[in-house]
RONUMI-79538 format. One line per 10 residues: their letters; for each residue x, y, z of C-alpha. Coordinates in Angstrom, 1 decimal, m for minus. Layout:
N
a = X:Y:Z ~ ...
! end
This chain:
494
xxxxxxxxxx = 130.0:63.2:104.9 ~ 128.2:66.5:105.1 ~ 125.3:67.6:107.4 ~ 122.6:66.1:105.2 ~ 124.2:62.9:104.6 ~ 124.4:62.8:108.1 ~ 121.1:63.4:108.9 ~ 120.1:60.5:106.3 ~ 122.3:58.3:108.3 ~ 120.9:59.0:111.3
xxxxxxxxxx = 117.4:58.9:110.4 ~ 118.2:55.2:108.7 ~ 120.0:53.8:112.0 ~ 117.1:54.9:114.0 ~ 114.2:53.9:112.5 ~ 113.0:52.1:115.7 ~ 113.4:54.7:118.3 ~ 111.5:57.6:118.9 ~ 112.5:60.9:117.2 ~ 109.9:63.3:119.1
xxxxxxxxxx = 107.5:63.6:121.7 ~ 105.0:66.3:120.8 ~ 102.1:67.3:122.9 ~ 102.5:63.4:124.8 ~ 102.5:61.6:121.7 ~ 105.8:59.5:120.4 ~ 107.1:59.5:116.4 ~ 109.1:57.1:115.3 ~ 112.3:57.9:113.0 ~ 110.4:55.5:110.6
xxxxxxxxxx = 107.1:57.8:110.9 ~ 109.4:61.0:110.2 ~ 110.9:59.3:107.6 ~ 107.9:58.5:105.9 ~ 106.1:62.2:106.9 ~ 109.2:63.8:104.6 ~ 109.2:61.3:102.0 ~ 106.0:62.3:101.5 ~ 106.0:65.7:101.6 ~ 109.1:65.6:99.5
xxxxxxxxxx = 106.7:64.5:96.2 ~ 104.2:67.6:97.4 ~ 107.3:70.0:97.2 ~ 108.5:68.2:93.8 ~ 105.0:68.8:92.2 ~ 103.8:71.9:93.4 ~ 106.9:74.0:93.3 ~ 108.5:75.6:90.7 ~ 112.0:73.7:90.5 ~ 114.0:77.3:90.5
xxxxxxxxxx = 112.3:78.3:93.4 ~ 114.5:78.4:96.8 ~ 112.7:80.0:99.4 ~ 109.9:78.4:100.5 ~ 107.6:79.6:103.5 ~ 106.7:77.5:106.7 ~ 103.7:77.7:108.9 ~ 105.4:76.9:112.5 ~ 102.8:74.6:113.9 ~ 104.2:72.5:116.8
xxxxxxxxxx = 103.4:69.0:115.1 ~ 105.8:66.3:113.0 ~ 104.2:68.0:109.6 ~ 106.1:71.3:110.2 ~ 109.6:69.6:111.5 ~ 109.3:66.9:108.6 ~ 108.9:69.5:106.3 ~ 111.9:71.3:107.2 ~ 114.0:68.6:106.3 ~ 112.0:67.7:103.4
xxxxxxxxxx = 113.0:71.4:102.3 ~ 116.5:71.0:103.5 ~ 117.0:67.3:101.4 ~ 115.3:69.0:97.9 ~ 117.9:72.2:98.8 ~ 115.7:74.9:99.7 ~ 115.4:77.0:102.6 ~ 112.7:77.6:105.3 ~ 111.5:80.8:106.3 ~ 109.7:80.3:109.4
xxxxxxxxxx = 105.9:81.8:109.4 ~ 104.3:81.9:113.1 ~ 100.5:82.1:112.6 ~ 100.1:84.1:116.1 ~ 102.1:86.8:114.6 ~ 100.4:89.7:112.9 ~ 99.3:89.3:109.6 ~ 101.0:92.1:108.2 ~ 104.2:91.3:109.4 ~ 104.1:87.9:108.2
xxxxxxxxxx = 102.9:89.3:104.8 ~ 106.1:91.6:104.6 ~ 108.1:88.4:105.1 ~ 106.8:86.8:102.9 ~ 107.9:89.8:100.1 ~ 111.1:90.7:101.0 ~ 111.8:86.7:101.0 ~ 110.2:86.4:97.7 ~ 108.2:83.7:98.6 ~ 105.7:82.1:96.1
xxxxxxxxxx = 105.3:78.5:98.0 ~ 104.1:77.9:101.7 ~ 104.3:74.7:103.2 ~ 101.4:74.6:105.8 ~ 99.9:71.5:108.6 ~ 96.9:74.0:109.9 ~ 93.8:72.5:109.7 ~ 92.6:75.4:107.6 ~ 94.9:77.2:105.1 ~ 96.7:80.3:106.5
xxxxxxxxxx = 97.6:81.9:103.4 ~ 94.8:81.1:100.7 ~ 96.7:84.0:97.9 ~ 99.9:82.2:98.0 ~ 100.6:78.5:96.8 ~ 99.7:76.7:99.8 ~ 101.5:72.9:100.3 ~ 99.0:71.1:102.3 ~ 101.3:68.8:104.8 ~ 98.5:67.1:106.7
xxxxxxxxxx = 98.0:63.9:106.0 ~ 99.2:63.3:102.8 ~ 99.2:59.6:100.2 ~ 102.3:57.5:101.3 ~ 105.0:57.5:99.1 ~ 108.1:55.5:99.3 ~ 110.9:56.6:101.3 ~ 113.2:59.0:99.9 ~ 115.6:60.5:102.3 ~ 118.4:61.1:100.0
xxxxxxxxxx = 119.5:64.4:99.8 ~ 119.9:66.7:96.7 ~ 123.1:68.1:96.3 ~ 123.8:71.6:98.4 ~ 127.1:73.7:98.3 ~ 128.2:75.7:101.1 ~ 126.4:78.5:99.9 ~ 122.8:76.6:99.5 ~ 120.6:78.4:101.7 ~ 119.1:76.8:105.1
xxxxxxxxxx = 117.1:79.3:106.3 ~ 116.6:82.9:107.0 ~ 115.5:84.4:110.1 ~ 113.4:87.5:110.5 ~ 114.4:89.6:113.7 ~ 113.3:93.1:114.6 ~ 114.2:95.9:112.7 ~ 114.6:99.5:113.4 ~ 112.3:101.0:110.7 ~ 109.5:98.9:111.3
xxxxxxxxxx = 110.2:96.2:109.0 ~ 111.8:92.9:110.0 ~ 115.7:91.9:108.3 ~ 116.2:89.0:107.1 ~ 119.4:87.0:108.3 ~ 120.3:84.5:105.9 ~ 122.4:81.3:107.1 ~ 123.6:78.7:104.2 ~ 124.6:74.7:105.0 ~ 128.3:75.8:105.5
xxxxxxxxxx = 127.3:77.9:108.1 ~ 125.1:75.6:109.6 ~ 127.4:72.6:109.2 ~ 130.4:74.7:110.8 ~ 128.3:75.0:113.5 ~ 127.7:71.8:114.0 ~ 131.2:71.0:113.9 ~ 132.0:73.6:117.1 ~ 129.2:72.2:118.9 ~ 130.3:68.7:118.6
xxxxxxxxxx = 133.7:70.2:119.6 ~ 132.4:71.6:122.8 ~ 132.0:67.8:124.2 ~ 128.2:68.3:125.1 ~ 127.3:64.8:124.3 ~ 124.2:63.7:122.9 ~ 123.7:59.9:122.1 ~ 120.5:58.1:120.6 ~ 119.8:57.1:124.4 ~ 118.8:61.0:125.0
xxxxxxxxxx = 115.9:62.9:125.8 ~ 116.6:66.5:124.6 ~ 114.2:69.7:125.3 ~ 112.8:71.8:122.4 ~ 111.2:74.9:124.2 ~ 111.7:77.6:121.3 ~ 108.8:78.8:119.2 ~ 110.2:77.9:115.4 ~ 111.2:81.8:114.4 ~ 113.6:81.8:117.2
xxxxxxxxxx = 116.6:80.5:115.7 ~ 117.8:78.6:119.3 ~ 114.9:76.3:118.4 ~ 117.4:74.7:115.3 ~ 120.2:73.4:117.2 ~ 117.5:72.2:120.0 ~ 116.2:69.8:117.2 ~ 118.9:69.6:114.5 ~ 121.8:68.2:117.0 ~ 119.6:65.3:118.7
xxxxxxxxxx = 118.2:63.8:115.3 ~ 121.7:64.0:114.3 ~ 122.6:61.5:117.0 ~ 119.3:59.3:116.7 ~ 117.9:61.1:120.1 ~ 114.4:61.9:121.3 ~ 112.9:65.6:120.9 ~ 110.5:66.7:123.7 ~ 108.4:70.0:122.7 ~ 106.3:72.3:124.4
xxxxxxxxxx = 103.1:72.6:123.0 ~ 101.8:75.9:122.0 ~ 98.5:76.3:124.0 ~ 101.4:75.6:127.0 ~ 102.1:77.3:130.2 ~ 105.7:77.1:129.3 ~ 108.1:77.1:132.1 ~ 105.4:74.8:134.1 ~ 105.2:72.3:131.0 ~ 109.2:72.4:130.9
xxxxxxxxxx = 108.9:71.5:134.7 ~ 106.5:68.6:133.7 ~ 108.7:66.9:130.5 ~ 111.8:67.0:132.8 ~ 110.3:65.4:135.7 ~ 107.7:62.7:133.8 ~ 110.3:62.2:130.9 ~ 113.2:62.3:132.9 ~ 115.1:64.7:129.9 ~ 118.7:64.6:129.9
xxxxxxxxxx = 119.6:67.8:127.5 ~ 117.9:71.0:128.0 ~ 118.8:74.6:125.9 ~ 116.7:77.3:127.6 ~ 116.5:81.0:127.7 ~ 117.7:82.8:131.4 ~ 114.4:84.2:131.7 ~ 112.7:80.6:132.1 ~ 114.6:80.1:135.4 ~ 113.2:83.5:136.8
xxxxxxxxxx = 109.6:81.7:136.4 ~ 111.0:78.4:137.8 ~ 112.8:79.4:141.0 ~ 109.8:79.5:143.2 ~ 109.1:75.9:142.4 ~ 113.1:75.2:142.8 ~ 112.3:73.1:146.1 ~ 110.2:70.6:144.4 ~ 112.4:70.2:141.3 ~ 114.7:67.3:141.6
xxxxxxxxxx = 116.4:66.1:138.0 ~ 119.4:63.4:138.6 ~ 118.8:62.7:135.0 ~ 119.8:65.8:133.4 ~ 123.2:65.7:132.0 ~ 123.7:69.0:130.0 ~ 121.9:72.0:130.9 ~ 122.7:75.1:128.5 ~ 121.5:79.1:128.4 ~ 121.6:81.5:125.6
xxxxxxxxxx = 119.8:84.4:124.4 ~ 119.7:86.4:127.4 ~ 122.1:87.4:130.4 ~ 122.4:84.7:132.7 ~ 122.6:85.9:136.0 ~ 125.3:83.6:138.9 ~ 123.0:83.4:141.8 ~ 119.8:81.7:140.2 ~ 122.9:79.6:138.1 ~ 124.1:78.4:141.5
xxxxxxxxxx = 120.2:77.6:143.3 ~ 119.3:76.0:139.7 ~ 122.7:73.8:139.7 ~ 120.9:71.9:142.8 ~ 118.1:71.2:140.9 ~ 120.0:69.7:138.2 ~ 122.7:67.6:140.2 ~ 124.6:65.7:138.4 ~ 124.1:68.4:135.0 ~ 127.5:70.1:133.2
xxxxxxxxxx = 125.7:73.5:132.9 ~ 127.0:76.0:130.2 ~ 126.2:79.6:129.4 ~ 126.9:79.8:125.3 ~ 126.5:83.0:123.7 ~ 126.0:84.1:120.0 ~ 123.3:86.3:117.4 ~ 121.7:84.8:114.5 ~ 124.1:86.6:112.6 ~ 126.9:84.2:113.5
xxxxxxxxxx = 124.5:81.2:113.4 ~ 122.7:80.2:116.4 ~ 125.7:80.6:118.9 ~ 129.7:80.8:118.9 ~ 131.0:81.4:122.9 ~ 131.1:79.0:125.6 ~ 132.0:78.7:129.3 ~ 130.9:76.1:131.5 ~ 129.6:77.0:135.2 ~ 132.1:75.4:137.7
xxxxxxxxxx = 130.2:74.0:140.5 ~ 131.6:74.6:144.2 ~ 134.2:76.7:142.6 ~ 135.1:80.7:141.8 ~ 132.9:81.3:138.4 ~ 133.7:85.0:136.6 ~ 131.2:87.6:136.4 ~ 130.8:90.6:135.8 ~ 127.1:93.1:138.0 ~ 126.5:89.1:138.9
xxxxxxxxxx = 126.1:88.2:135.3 ~ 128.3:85.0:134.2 ~ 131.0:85.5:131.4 ~ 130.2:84.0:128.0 ~ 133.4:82.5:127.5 ~ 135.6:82.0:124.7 ~ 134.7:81.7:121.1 ~ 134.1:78.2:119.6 ~ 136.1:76.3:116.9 ~ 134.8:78.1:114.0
xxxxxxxxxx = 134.2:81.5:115.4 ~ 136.8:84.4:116.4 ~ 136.1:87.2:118.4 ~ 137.6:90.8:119.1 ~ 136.5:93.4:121.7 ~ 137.2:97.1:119.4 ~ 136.8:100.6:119.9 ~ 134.6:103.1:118.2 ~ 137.3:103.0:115.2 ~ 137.8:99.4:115.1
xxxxxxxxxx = 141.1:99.3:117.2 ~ 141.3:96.4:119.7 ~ 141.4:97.3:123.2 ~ 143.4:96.2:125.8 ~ 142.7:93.4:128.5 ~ 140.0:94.9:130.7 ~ 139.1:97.7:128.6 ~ 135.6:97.9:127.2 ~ 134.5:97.8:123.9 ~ 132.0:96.5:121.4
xxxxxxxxxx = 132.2:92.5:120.7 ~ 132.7:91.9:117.1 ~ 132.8:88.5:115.4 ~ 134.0:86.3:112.2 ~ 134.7:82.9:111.2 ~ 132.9:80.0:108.9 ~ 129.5:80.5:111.0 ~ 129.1:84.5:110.4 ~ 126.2:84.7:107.8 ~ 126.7:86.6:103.9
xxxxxxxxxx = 124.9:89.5:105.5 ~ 121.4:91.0:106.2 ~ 118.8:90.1:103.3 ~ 118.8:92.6:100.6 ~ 120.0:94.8:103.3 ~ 123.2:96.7:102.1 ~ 122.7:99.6:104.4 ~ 122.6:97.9:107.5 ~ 125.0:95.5:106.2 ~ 127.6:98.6:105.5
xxxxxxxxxx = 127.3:99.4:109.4 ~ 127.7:96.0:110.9 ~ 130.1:94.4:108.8 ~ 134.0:95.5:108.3 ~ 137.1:94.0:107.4 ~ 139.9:94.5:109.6 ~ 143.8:93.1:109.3 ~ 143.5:90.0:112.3 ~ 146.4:87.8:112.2 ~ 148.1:88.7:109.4
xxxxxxxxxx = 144.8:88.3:106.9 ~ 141.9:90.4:105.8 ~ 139.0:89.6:107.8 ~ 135.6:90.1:107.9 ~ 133.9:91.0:111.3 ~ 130.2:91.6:112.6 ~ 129.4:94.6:115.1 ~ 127.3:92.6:117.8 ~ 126.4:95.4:120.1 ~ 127.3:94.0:123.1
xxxxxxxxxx = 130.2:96.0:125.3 ~ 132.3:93.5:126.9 ~ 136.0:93.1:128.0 ~ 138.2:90.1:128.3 ~ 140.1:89.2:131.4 ~ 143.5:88.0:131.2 ~ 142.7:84.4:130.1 ~ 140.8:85.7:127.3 ~ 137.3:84.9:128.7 ~ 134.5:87.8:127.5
xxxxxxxxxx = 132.4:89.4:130.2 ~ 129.4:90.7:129.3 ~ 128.7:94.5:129.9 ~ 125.8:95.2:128.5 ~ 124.6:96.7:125.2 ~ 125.7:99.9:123.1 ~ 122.4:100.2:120.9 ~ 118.6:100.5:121.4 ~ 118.5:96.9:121.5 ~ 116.8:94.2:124.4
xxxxxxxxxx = 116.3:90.8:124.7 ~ 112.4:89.5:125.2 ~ 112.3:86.4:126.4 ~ 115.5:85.2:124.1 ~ 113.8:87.4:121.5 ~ 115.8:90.4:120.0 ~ 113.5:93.6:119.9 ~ 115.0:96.9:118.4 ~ 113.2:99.1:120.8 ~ 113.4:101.8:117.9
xxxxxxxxxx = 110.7:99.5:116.2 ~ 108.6:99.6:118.6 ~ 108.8:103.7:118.9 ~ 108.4:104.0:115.1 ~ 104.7:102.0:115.3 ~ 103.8:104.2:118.3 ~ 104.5:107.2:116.6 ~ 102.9:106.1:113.2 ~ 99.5:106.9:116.2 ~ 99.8:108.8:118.4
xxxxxxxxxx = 100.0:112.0:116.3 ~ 103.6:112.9:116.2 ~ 104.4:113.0:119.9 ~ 107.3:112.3:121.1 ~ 107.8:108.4:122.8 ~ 111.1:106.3:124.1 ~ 110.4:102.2:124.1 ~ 112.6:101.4:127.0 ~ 113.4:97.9:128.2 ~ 113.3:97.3:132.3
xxxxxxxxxx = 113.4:94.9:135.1 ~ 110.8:93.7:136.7 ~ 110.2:91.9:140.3 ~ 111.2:88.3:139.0 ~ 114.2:89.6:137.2 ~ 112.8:89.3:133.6 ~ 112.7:91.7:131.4 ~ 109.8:93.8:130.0 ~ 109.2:96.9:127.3 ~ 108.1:100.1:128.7
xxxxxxxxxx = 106.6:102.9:127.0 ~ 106.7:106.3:127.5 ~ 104.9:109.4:125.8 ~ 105.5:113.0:126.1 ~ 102.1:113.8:127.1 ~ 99.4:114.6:129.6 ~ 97.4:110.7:130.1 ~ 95.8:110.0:127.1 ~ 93.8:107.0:126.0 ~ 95.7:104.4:124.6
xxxxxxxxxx = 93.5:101.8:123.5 ~ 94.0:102.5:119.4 ~ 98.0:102.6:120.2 ~ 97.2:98.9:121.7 ~ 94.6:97.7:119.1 ~ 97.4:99.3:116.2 ~ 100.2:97.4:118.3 ~ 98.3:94.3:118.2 ~ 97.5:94.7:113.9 ~ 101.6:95.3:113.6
xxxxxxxxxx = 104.3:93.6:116.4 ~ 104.5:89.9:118.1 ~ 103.1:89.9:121.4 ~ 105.8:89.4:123.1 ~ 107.2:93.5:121.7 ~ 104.1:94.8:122.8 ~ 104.8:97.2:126.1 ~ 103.5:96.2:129.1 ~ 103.8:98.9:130.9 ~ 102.7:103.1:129.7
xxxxxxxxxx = 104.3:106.1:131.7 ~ 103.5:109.6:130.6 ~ 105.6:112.7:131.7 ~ 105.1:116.8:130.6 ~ 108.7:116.7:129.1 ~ 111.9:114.3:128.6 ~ 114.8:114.5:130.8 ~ 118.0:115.8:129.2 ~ 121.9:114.3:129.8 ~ 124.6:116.8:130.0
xxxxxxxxxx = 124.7:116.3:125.8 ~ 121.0:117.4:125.5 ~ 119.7:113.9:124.5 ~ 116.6:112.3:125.9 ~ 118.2:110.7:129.4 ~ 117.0:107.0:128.9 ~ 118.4:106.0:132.4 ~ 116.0:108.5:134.0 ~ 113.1:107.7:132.3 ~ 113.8:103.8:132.9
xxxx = 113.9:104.6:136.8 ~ 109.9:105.0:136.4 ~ 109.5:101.7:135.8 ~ 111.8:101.0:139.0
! end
């Protein structure tokens, strides 16, 4: 059976257990059931039949998470809307996606110019869970990250991408049964947040979410304790917020606990393991590009685990997924040697939407074992160590991670500029006390006031790539090959 068929199933065998927990309230599989049924006859009348993607108001409620499988059953993909994100950048989503249709729970319409598909409350229907038919190539979804000019790209990930990750993450032995109790902590444009509810409803499992109005690492605390969770997918950066409360947090319950989307440091690994006692914990590594993630190695408690500056190694690559570690012309380096991380297999996306520059500088085909392969440029420099495990080194680009988040810091430079009157500014990502990271700004300038450059940062980027922090210096240091020295101008946010 395929993905969707196997969501069906699951959905059907369930019917009597509880298929989320959102904001302290349980749903039923039978209540989702009948939520997408229902919303399957909105899409049927209200959407042109040749349309394919259709927009998605990420509301943290069983509307928006019945309507993505009510999109995925009719075989059309979801492109994930956050109303707290700028208008603007929504809006330029919503063009370069071509999106006509917007499926939408808020109380009051978001997007009154485009065909809004009110979700809320709808007439019951009869059930209808079976799916249309999708090919490997069908769309799912596409993800909008960061881009460097400004304007967000599109990554585009079809049902055979989707269902070959499924397959490796199955493989990977992380069990999750209809007995479970499985976190959902990512907002809905962060793709993390699809395997956090895809893989439990798959199994007939419980989904516990964090409400949007949320403290989040203190509500995480709260579900894992009261709800006794027993599957949790979180970013690094949410232990960082935890550890001061690491005393009081005592989960025997919790039976898988996996990282991604950020560095994952050993020594809060090792305090959070005896939290988390009798938990297999896992740092799995992968971009959207390569659909959701695609490396794996599991923390060995009491025991020698491999790092590299204190950071734990992301492993080896997963069923569907090969890696190679190249140089700057695409030869492979030897064990130990750096080089950039590059990636192919069944999970690797088509390429960047509508994007055939960027895609001409990330992708490449390359002779691997005997056959033609394509391969994505991550940007990560890593090496492997003799038993073919990657350690992470850190990155080659202008890239960071926010909170799991991908920010091209370049962005973030090209809206400050668009401001501040042609003068001259590096975004910078740094450290601060708690081991998190953060975007600093700085300007080649005397102080100036930056309250427009705030109020323009707030009309154009998510909060969380707004800087935090503003330095000004008279000139920019040099390197010995006369560029701007972003190590020195980091130190002044030391």
């Amino acid at each position: 059976m395929n993905l969707l068929d196997n969501l069906q199933q699951s959905i059907n065998s369930n019917l009597n257990r509880n298929a989320f927990c959102i904001n302290n309230t349980f749903y039923t599989y039978k209540q989702l059931a009948e939520v997408v049924s229902n919303i399957r006859i909105s899409i049927k009348k209200s959407c042109n039949p040749k349309e394919t993607n259709i927009g998605l108001i990420t509301n943290d409620d069983i509307y928006t998470y019945a309507s993505i499988i009510a999109l995925w059953l009719e075989g059309k993909a979801y492109i994930p809307l956050n109303p707290d994100f700028p208008t603007d950048r929504n809006l330029t989503v919503i063009k370069q996606a071509y999106i006509n249709s917007v499926l939408d729970s808020s109380e009051k319409t978001i997007f009154t110019q485009f065909n809004s598909i009110r979700t809320l409350n709808l007439e019951d229907s009869e059930f209808n869970l079976s799916p249309n038919t999708v090919t490997k190539e069908t769309l799912a979804y596409i993800f909008f990250t960061s881009g460097t000019t400004g304007t967000p790209k599109g990554v585009p990930i079809t049902f055979g991408n989707l269902s070959s990750f499924i397959e490796a993450q199955w493989a990977l032995n992380y069990k999750i049964t209809y007995e479970d109790r499985c976190l959902q902590m990512f907002e809905l444009t962060f793709d993390l947040s699809v395997v956090s509810y895809l893989a439990p409803l798959l199994k007939g499992a419980c989904v516990y979410t964090i409400p949007k109005d949320e403290i989040k690492y203190s509500y995480i605390f709260e579900l894992m304790e009261d709800h006794q969770l027993t599957y949790s997918l979180m970013v690094p950066s949410i232990l960082h917020y935890l550890r001061p409360y690491f005393d009081e947090i005592n989960c025997p319950s919790m039976k898988f606990s996996l990282f991604c989307g950020e560095a994952l440091p050993l020594d809060v690994t090792e305090e959070w393991s005896k939290c988390i006692p009798n938990a297999t914990i896992a740092n799995v590594y992968g971009p959207t590009e390569c659909t959701i993630y695609c490396m794996d190695y599991t923390y060995k408690r009491g025991e020698k685990n491999k790092t590299h500056n204190g950071i734990l190694t992301i492993g080896k690559d997963m069923i569907n997924t090969s890696t190679i570690i190249v140089d700057d012309d695409n030869n492979e380096v030897d064990i130990g040697k750096p080089g950039e991380l590059c990636l192919s297999g069944k999970q690797l996306t088509t390429g960047y939407w509508e994007n055939e520059e960027k895609n001409k500088k990330v992708f490449f085909y390359k002779n691997h074992e005997g056959t033609n392969t394509r391969f994505y440029r991550t940007g990560d420099l890593c090496c492997a160590d003799e038993d073919g495990d990657v350690l992470y080194l850190g990155r080659v680009d202008f890239q960071a991670k926010i909170q799991g988040f991908r920010v091209e810091l370049s962005e973030i430079e090209y809206h400050a500029k668009a401001t501040l009157n042609k003068l001259n500014v590096v975004a910078l990502a740094f450290t601060n006390n708690i081991q998190n990271t953060e975007i600093g700004l700085v300007i080649e300038s005397n102080p100036i006031d930056t309250k427009l450059l705030f109020e323009y940062f707030n009309d154009k980027l998510p909060k969380y790539m707004i800087p935090t922090q503003i330095k000004f210096i008279e000139s920019f240091p040099l390197n010995s090959n006369g560029k701007t020295d972003r190590n020195k101008l980091t130190q002044l946010f030391a």
